[in-house]
N, C-alpha and C positions, 0 to 999 in steps of 0.2 A: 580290743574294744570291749572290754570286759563290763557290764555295768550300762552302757549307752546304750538305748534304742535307737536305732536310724530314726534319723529324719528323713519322712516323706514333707514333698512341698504338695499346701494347700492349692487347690483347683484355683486358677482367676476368676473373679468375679468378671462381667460383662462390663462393667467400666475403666477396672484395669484391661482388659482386653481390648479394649478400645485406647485409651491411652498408650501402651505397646506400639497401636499399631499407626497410631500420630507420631509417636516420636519416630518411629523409622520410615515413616513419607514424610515429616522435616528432613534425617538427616542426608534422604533422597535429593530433595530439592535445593540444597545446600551442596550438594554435591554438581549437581548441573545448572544451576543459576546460573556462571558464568556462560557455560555454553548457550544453553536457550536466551540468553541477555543479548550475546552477539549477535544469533541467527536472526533475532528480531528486529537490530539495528539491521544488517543487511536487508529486510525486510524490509524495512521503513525507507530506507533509501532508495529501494527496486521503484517501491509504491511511488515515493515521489517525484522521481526523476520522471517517470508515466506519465503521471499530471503533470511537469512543468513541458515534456514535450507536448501533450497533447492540446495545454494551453496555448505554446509556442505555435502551433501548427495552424489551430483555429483562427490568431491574431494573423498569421500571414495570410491565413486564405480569406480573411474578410479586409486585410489592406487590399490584399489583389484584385476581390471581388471590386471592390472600391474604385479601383484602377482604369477594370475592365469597365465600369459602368461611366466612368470620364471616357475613355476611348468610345464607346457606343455614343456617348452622348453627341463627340464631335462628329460622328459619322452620320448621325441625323442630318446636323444642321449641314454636313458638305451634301447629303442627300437631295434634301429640301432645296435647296439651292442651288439644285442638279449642275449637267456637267459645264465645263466652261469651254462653248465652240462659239466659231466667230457668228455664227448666226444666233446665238441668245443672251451675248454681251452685251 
């Protein structure tokens, strides 16, 4: 190496520094996009399945309430129209 000076490398500026440090959190997120992609689908599925029970559930407890409010209704009118003995026939 008769003749050459070493080369020293120049200090990064604060832009290449930054730049550095985008490209290896891209090639991070390139690296686990698949995985984080899936956990989110499983995600989205938990969430929704939740809502469509919690829908389902609501719909039947206000058919039932529904229900129950026909049953009371006839229970008025056999009320009202008290019992059936031979003395109030």
């Amino acid at each position: 190496m008769e003749g050459k000076t070493p080369v020293t490398p120049k200090p990064l500026t604060p832009s290449q520094k930054q730049l550095v440090k985008r490209q290896l959190e891209l090639e991070h997120w390139k690296k686990h996009s698949k995985h984080l992609r899936s956990r989110n689908v499983i995600t989205g599925l938990a969430i929704g399945a939740f809502v469509v029970g919690l829908f389902s559930y609501t719909i039947l407890s206000v058919k039932q309430e529904k229900i129950m409010d026909d049953i009371d209704g006839e229970a008025k009118i056999v009320i009202m129209k008290g019992p059936r003995t031979g003395a109030n026939s």
